[in-house]
C-alpha positions in Angstrom: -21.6 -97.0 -12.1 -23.4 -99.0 -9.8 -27.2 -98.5 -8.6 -25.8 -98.5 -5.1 -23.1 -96.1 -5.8 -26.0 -93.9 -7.5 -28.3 -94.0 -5.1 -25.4 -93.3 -2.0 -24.5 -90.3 -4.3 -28.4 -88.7 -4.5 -29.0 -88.9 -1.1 -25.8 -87.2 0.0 -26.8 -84.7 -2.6 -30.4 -84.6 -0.8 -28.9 -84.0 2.5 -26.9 -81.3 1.2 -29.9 -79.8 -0.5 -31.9 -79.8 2.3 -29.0 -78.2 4.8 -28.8 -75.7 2.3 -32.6 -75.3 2.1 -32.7 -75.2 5.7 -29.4 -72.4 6.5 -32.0 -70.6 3.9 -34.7 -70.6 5.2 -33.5 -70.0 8.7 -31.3 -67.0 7.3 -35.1 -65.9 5.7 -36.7 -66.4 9.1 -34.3 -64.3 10.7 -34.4 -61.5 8.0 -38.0 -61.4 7.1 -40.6 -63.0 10.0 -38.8 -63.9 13.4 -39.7 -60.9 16.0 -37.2 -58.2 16.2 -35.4 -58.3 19.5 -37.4 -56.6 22.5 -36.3 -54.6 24.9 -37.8 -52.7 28.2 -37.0 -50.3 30.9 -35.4 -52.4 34.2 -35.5 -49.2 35.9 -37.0 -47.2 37.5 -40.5 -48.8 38.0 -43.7 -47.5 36.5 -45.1 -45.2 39.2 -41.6 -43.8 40.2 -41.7 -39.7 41.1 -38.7 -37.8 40.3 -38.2 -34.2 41.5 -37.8 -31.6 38.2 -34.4 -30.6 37.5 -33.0 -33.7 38.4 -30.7 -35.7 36.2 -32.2 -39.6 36.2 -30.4 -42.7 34.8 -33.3 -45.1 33.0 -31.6 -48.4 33.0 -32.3 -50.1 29.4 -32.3 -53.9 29.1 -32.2 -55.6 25.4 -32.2 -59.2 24.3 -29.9 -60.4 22.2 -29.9 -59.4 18.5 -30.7 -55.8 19.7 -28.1 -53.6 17.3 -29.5 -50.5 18.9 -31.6 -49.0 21.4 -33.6 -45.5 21.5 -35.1 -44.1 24.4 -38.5 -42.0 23.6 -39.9 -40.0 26.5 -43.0 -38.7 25.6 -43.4 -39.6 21.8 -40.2 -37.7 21.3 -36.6 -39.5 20.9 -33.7 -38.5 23.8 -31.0 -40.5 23.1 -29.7 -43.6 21.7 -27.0 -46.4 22.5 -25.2 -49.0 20.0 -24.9 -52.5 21.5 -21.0 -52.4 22.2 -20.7 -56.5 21.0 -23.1 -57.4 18.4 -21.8 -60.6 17.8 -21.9 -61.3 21.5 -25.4 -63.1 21.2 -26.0 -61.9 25.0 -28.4 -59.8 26.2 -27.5 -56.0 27.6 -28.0 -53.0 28.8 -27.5 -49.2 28.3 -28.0 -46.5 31.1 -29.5 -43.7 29.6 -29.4 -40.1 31.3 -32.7 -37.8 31.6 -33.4 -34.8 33.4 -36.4 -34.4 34.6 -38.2 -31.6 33.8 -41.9 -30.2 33.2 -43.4 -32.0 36.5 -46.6 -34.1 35.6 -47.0 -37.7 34.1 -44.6 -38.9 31.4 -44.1 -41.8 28.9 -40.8 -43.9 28.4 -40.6 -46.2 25.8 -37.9 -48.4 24.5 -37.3 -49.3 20.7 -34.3 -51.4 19.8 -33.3 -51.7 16.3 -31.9 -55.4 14.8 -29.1 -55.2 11.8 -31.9 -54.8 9.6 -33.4 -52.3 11.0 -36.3 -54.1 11.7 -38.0 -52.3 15.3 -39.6 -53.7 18.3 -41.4 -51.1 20.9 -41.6 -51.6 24.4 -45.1 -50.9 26.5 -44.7 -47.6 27.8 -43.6 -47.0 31.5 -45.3 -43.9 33.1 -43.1 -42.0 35.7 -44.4 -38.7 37.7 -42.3 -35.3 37.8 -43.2 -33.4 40.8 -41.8 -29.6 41.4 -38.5 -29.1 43.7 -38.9 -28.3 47.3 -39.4 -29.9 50.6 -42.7 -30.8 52.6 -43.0 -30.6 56.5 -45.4 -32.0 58.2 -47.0 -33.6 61.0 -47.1 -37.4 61.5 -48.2 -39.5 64.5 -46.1 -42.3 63.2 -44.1 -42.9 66.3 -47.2 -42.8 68.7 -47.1 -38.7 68.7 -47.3 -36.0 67.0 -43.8 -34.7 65.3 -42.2 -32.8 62.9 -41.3 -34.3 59.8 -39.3 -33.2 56.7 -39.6 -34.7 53.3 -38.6 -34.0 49.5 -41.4 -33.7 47.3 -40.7 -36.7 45.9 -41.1 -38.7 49.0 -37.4 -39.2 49.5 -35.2 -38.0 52.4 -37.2 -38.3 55.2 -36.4 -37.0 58.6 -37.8 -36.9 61.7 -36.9 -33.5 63.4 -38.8 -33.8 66.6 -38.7 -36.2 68.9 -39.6 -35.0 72.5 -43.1 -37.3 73.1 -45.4 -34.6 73.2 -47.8 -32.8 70.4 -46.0 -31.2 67.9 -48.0 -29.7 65.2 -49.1 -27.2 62.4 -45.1 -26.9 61.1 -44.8 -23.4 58.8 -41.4 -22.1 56.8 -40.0 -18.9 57.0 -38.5 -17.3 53.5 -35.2 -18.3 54.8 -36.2 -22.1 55.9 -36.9 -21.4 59.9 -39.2 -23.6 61.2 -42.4 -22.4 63.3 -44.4 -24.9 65.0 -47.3 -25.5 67.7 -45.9 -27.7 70.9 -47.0 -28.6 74.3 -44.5 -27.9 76.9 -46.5 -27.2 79.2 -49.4 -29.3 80.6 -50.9 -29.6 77.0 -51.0 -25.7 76.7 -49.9 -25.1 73.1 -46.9 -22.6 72.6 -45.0 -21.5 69.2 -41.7 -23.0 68.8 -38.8 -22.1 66.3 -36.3 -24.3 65.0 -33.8 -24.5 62.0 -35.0 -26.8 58.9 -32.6 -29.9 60.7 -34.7 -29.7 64.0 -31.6 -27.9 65.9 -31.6 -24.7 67.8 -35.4 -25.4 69.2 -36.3 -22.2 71.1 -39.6 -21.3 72.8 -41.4 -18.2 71.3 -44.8 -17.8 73.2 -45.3 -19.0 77.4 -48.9 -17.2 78.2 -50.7 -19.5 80.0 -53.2 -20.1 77.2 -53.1 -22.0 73.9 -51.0 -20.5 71.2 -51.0 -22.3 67.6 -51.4 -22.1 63.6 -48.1 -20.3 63.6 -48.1 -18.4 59.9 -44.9 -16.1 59.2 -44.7 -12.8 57.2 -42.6 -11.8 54.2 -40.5 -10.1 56.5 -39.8 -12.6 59.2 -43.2 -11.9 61.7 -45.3 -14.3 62.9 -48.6 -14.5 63.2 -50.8 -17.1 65.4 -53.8 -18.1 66.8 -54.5 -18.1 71.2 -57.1 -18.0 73.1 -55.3 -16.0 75.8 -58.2 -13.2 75.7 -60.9 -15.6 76.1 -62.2 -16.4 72.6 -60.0 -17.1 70.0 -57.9 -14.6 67.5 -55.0 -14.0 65.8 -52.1 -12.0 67.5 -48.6 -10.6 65.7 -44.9 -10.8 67.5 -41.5 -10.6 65.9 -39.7 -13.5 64.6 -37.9 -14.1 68.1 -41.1 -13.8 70.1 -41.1 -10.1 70.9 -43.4 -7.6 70.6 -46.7 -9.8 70.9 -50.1 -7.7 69.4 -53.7 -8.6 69.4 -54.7 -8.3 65.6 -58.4 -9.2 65.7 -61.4 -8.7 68.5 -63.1 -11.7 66.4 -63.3 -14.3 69.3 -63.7 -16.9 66.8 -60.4 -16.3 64.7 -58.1 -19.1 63.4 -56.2 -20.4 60.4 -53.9 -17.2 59.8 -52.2 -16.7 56.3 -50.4 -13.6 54.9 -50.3 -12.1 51.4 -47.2 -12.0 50.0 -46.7 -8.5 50.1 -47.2 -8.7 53.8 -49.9 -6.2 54.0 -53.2 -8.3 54.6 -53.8 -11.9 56.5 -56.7 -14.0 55.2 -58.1 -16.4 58.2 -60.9 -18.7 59.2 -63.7 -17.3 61.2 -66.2 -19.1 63.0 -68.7 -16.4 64.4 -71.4 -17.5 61.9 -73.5 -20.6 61.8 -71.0 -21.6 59.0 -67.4 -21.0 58.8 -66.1 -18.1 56.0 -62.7 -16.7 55.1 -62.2 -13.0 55.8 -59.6 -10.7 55.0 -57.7 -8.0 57.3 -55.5 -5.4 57.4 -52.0 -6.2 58.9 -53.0 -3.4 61.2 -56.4 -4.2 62.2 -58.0 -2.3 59.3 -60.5 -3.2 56.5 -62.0 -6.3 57.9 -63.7 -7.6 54.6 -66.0 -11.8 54.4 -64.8 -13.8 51.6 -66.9 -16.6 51.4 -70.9 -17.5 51.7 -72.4 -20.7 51.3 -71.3 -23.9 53.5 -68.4 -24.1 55.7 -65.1 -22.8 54.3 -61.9 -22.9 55.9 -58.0 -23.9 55.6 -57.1 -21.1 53.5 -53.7 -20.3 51.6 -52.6 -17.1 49.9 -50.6 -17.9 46.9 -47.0 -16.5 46.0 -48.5 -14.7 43.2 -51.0 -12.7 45.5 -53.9 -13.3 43.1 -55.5 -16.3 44.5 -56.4 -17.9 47.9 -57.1 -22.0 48.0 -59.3 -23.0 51.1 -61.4 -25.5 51.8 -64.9 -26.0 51.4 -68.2 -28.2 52.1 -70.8 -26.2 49.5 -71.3 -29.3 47.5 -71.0 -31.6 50.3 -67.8 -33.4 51.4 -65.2 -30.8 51.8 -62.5 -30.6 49.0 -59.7 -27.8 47.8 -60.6 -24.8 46.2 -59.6 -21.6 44.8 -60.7 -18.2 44.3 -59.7 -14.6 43.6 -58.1 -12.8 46.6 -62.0 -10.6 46.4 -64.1 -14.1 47.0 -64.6 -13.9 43.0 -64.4 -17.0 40.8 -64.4 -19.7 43.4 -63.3 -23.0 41.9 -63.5 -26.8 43.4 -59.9 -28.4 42.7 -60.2 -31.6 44.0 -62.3 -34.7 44.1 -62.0 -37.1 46.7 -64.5 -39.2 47.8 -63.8 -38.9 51.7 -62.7 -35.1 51.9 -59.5 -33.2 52.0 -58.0 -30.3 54.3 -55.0 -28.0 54.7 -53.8 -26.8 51.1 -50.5 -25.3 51.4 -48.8 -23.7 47.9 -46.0 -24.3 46.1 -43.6 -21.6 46.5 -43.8 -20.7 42.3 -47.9 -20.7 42.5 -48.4 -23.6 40.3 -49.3 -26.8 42.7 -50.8 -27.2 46.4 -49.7 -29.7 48.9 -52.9 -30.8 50.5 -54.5 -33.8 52.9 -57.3 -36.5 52.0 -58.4 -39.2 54.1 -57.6 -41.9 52.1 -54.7 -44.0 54.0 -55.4 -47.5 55.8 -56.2 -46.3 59.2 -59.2 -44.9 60.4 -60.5 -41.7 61.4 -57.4 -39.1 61.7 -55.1 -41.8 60.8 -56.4 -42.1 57.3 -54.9 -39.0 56.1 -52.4 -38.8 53.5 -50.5 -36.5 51.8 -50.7 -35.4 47.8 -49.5 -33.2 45.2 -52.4 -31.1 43.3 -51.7 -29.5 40.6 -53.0 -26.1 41.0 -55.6 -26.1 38.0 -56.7 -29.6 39.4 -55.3 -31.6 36.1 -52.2 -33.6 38.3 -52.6 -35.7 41.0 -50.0 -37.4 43.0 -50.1 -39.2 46.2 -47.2 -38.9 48.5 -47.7 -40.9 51.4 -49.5 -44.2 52.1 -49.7 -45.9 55.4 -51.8 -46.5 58.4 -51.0 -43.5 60.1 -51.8 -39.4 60.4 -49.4 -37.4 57.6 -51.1 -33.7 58.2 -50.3 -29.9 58.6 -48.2 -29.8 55.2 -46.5 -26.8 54.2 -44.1 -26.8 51.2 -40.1 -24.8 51.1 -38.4 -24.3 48.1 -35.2 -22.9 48.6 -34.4 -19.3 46.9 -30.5 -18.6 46.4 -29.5 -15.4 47.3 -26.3 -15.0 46.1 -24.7 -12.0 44.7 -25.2 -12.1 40.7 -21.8 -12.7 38.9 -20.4 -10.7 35.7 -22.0 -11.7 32.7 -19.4 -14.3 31.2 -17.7 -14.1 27.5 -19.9 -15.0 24.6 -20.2 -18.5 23.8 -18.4 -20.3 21.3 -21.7 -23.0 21.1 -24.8 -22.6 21.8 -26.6 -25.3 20.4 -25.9 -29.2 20.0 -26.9 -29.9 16.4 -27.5 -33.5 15.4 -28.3 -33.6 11.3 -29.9 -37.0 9.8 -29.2 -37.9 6.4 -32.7 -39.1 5.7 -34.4 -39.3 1.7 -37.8 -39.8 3.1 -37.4 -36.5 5.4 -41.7 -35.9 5.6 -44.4 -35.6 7.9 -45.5 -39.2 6.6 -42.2 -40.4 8.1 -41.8 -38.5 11.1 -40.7 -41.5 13.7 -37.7 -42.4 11.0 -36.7 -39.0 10.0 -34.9 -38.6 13.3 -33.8 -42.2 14.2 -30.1 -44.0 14.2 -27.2 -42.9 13.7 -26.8 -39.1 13.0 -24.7 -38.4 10.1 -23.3 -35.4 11.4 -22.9 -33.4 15.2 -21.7 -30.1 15.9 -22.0 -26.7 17.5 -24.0 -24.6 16.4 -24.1 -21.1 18.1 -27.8 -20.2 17.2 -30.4 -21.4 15.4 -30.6 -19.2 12.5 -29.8 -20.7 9.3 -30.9 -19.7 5.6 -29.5 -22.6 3.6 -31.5 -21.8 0.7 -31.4 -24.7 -1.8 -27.8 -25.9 -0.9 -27.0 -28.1 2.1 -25.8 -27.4 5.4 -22.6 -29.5 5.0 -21.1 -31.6 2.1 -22.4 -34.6 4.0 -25.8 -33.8 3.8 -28.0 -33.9 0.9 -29.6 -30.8 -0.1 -32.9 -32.0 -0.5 -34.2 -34.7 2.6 -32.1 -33.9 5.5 -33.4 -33.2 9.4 -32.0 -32.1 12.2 -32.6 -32.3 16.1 -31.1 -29.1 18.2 -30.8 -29.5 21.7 -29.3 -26.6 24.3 -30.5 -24.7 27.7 -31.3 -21.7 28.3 -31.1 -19.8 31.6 -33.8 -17.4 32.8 -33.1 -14.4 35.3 -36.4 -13.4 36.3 -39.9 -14.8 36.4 -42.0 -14.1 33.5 -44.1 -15.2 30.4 -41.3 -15.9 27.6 -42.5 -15.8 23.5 -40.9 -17.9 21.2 -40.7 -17.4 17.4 -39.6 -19.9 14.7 -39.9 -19.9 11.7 -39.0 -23.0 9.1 -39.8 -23.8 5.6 -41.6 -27.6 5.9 -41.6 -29.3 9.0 -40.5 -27.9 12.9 -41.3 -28.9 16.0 -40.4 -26.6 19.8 -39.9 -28.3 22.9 -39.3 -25.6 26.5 -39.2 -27.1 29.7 -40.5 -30.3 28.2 -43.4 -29.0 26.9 -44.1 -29.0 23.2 -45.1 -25.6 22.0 -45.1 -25.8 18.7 -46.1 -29.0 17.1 -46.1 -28.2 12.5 -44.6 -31.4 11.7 -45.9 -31.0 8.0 -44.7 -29.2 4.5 -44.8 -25.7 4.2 -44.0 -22.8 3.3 -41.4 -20.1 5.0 -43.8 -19.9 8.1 -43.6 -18.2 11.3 -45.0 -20.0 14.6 -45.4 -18.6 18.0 -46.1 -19.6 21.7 -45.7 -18.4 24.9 -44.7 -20.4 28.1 -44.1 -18.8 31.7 -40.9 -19.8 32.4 -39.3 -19.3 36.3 -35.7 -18.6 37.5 -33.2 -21.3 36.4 -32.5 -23.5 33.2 -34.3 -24.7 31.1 -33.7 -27.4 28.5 -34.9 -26.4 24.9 -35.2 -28.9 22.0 -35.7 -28.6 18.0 -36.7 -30.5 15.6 -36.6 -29.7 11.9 -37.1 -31.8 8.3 -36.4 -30.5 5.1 -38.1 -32.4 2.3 -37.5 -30.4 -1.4 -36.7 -26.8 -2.2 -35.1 -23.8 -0.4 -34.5 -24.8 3.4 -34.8 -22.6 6.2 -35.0 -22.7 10.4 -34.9 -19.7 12.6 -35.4 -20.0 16.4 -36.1 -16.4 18.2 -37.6 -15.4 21.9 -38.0 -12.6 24.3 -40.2 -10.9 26.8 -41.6 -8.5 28.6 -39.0 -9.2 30.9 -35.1 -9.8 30.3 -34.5 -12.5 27.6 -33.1 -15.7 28.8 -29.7 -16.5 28.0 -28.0 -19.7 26.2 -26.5 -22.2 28.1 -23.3 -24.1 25.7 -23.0 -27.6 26.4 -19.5 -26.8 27.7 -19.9 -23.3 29.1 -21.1 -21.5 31.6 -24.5 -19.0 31.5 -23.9 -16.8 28.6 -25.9 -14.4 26.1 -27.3 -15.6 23.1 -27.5 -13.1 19.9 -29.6 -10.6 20.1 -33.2 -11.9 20.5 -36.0 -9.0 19.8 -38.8 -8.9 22.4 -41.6 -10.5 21.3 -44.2 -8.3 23.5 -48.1 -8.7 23.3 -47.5 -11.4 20.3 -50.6 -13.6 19.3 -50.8 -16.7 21.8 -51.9 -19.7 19.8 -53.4 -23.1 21.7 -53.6 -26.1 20.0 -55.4 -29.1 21.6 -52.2 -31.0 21.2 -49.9 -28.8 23.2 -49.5 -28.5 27.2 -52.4 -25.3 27.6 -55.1 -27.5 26.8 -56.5 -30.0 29.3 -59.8 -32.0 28.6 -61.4 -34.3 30.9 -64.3 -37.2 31.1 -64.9 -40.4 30.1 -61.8 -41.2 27.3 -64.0 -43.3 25.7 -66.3 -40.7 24.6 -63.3 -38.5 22.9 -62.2 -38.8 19.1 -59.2 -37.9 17.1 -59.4 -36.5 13.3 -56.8 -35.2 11.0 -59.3 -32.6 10.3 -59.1 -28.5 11.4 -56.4 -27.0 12.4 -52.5 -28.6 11.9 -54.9 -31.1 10.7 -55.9 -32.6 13.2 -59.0 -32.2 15.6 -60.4 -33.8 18.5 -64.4 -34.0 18.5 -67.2 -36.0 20.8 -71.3 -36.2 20.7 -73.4 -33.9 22.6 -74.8 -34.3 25.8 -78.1 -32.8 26.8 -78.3 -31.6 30.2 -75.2 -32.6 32.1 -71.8 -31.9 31.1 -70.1 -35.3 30.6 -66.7 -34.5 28.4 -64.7 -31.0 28.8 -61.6 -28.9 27.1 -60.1 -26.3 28.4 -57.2 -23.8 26.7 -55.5 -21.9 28.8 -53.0 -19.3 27.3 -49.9 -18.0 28.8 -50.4 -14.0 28.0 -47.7 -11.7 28.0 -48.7 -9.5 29.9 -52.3 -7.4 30.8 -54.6 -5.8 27.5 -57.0 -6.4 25.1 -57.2 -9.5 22.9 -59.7 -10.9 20.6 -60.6 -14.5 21.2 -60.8 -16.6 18.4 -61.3 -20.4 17.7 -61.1 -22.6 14.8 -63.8 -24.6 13.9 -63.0 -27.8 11.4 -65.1 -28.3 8.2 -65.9 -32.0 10.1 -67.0 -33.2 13.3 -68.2 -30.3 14.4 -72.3 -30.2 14.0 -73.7 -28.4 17.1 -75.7 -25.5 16.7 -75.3 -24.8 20.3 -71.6 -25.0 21.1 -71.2 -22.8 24.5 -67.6 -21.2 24.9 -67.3 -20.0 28.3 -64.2 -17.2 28.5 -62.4 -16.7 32.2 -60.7 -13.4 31.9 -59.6 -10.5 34.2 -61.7 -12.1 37.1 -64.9 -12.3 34.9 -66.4 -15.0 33.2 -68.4 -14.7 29.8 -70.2 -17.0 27.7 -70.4 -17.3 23.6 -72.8 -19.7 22.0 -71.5 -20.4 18.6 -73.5 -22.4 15.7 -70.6 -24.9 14.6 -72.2 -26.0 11.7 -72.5 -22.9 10.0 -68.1 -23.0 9.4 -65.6 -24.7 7.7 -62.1 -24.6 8.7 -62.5 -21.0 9.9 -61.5 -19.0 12.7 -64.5 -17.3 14.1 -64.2 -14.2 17.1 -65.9 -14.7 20.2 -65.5 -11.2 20.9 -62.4 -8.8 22.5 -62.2 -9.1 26.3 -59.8 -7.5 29.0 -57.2 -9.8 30.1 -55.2 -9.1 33.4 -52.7 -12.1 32.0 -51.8 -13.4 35.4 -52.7 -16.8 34.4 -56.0 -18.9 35.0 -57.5 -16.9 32.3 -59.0 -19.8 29.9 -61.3 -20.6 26.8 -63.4 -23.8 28.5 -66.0 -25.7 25.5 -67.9 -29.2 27.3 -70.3 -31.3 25.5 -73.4 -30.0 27.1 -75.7 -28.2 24.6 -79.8 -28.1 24.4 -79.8 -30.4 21.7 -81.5 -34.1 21.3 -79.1 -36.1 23.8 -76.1 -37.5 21.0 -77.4 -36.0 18.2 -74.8 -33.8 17.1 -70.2 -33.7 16.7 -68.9 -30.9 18.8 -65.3 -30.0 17.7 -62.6 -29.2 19.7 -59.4 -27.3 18.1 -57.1 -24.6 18.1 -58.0 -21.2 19.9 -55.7 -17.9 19.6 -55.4 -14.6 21.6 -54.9 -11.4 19.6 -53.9 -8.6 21.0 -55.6 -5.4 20.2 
């Protein structure tokens, strides 16, 4: 053979060496170090509201190479999608549905899953829930002041006057009549009723004075404020105008708002050198001052009947606050810089609709409209422009229909999706409940005793979980238990809320929390690994109140089985569950898988100024005795000055506890009466008479024991 035949012979062998070497190490590349495909949310954008109880579609975009996609909302996965053409090489996209449903700030992620199950995670994408109902207001945005009509999400929004003249002060009847201030009549105020479209206007007061701040009873009256006599006070008339009263001989009367049970008014009065909030009898009785200190006005009686929010200028610019319908435990609720006026409540008690001057115009046309969480935790701004958006006042629609026979007994209850997964642990806790579920059924109830068999021949015995997810429907307003108990790992979801959070192994164990729950449906969700041994899962709830039902995934509002009342059970709080808030710098604030559930969160002392906060706040059962305890980690927790300050009953108490001195203990701050009509609260800050940053304060779980 020739040296030129030779050498033509190597190199073709070279070249096919090196394609070979090269479809190698590309196929390597792919498998082993090029990026896994990424994928984001295309919609909705970051900042979006969405009203609770709403059904959302969160458009998912992948590039190509994506095999699968998982949407997480709040560190928890909701559903997945399989790319429909993998060998496509195109990108795409999977609409994935979500209600909406614990109202607040929440967390959407993306991860999308190649063939080799190699992940990529997207940056999260914050969206706000905001409760149901719709806002009216006043807005000068046409030149004048009229009536508007909004969602609480900022959608749908109407104009429903439109005469050129002031119209102001707008407040909804329990059946969704509108009352409202207008000046017919050469600028004289009168009260005006119209339906919640703007038709039907009809003219409720003609004296020849100023009539305004129309406020309407439980029972359809109205009350409102005229100077008719001379001085200003608060007169009563009937829904249609009839029957007008003078209430108060004040002279300096205004702001009018009734307690829900339609026997007292709360109102502003002026007499003093500073404004205060008094309290009257609907039938001139038992005149009684609220407030001292500064100027306070605005006020609001909550649905509850058990608090009033007002506004007040005690620590200088004028903000929301709250206090006990008796003028105890006043609380300041909001923070902003240039004020705030007019709270109005939400019609369950748990947010306030409120002003702040913090829009583009100036003076009166810098007010805006926002959502305030009633505790003062949530914040949401609901209208930004140039002009005045004022006198809010919030409906939420109550149906009233007759109450239907209770329908047959389901034939599902549950959706139950089971994961074949080895590795089934708290150490792999994102993968246990990822891809492609190797089983999904119906399950009627959670209440399963598989002891060391499996729950189908296509699942292991040892290393399986399972996700449940259902509804359930609740009847009447109240504070609901729930009970499970699991052998190794389970986590509880209610209204989007986690409420039990014992991702770990463990022995059978029984786990309770309570959650006030209001009329409707409510999704509930499940989570359970089994790693070794006997395997068991056991959901259970009830009440004070009737137990909410089951909702199937294909059925109408049924009964579940029989659910024992969990009444006056222990309340647990965890500082990774929705009853505890903290607040300050996030810088300051530590994580430790220390304490309780191991894990713990801790920060250095302050000395004289409170700098970071925690508050647990239980949901009781109902009114008694409980012992208060907390549990202090055997790390992180130094002070010898640690001050737990108890809200209970309409009292406030204060326990000053040497940390150091206990290790992984629970240690009793005493038994106290609790009335259990919420905003009764365990609050710990870093502030403690010790060198400035010289000693760990830990924050961890706190329990309520009923005695």
């Amino acid at each position: 053979m020739s040296c030129r035949r030779i050498f033509v012979i190597l190199a073709v062998l070279a070249v096919v060496a090196i394609l070979i070497l090269g479809v190698l190490g590309f196929v390597l590349w792919q498998r082993f170090w090029a990026p896994p495909p990424a994928a984001r949310i295309a919609s909705p954008e970051a900042g979006a509201l969405f009203t609770a109880g709403d059904n959302y579609t969160i458009v998912v975009r992948a590039e190509a190479g994506a095999a699968r996609l998982e949407l997480w909302v709040d560190g928890a996965p909701l559903r997945g999608a399989a790319n429909p053409q993998p060998k496509s090489g195109q990108p795409w996209e999977a609409p994935q549905q979500w209600q909406a449903t614990t109202p607040g700030p929440h967390a959407l992620i993306v991860r999308a899953y190649d063939a080799n199950g190699r992940v990529s995670i997207s940056a999260p994408l914050t969206v706000t829930v905001v409760p149901p109902g719709m806002i009216a207001f006043t807005s000068n945005r046409t030149g004048y002041e009229e009536i508007y009509t909004m969602r609480t999400d900022g959608g749908d929004l109407r104009q429903l006057t439109r005469n050129g003249l002031t119209n102001r002060e707008p407040a909804w009847s329990r059946t969704g009549a509108l009352a409202y201030a207008s000046t017919p009549r050469a600028g004289d105020l009168d009260i005006w009723r119209m339906a919640a479209d703007g038709s039907g206007a009809s003219w409720l007061t003609t004296s020849p004075a100023s009539d305004y701040a129309p406020a309407w009873s439980p029972d359809g009256r109205l009350a409102f404020v005229s100077n008719r006599d001379g001085g200003e006070d608060i007169y009563l008339m009937d829904g249609n105008g009839a029957n007008q009263t003078r209430l108060t001989r004040d002279g300096f009367a205004g702001q009018p708002t009734w307690s829900p049970d339609g026997q007292r008014l709360a109102f502003t009065s002026s007499r003093s050198a500073s404004w205060d909030i008094q309290v009257i009898g609907a039938t001139g009785s038992s005149i009684a001052r609220l407030t001292s200190g500064g100027r306070n006005w605005f006020p609001a009686w909550s649905p509850q009947g058990d608090k009033i929010a007002f506004v007040s200028d005690r620590e200088g610019t004028p903000q929301v606050w709250t206090m006990n319908t008796d003028g105890s435990a006043p609380v300041r609720r909001s923070d902003f810089p240039a004020g705030a006026e007019h709270p109005a409540w939400s019609p369950d008690g748990q947010w306030l609709v409120c002003v702040a001057a913090t829009g583009e115009g100036d003076g009166v046309n810098a007010r805006e409209l926002y959502l305030l969480k009633a505790d003062g935790t949530i914040l949401v701004r609901l209208t930004s422009n140039g002009f005045s958006d004022a006198d809010p006042a919030w409906y939420w629609p109550v149906s009233t229909a007759t109450p239907q026979p209770t329908p047959p007994t389901p034939t599902a209850g549950f959706t139950g999706e089971y994961f074949a997964n080895p590795d089934a642990s708290a150490d792999a806790s994102a993968q246990a409940l990822t891809g492609i579920p190797t089983l999904v059924r119906a399950d009627p109830a959670i209440d399963f005793d598989w002891g060391t068999g499996s729950p189908d021949p296509r699942l292991p015995a040892d290393g399986f979980a399972v996700r449940w997810t259902g509804t359930i429907s609740v009847t009447r307003d109240g504070a609901y238990t729930f009970a499970v108990t699991a052998d190794n790992g389970v986590r509880l979801w209610v209204a989007g809320a986690l409420l039990v959070d014992q991702w770990r192994d463990q022995a059978v164990t029984t786990h309770q929390a309570t959650r006030y729950l209001g009329v409707g449906e409510h999704q509930v969700k499940l989570e359970y690994y089994q790693r070794s041994g006997p395997a068991t899962v056991r959901l259970r709830w009830g009440a004070m109140v009737p137990t909410p039902t089951v909702v199937p995934p294909t059925a109408a509002p049924t009964p579940p089985p029989t659910a024992t009342p969990l009444v006056r059970a222990t309340v647990l709080v965890d500082e990774r569950e929705a009853g505890f808030q903290r607040g300050g710098p996030a810088s300051n604030w530590r994580e430790a898988s220390y304490g309780y559930g191991q894990h713990m969160l801790w920060t250095r002392n302050t000395q004289s100024a409170v700098s970071n906060w925690g508050r647990w706040t239980p949901v009781l059962p109902g009114p008694g005795r409980y012992e208060v305890f907390v549990f202090i980690p055997d790390h992180y927790a130094t002070t010898t000055a640690a001050r737990y300050r108890l809200t209970h009953a309409g009292r406030q108490d204060e326990r000053v506890v040497n940390q150091s001195l206990y290790n992984n203990q629970w240690f009793s701050l005493g038994t106290y009466d609790f009335d259990g009509k919420g905003g009764e609260s365990v609050y710990l800050s870093d502030q403690t008479t010790e060198r400035n940053l010289s000693r760990y304060i830990g924050f961890d779980a706190v329990k309520f024991e009923p005695r």
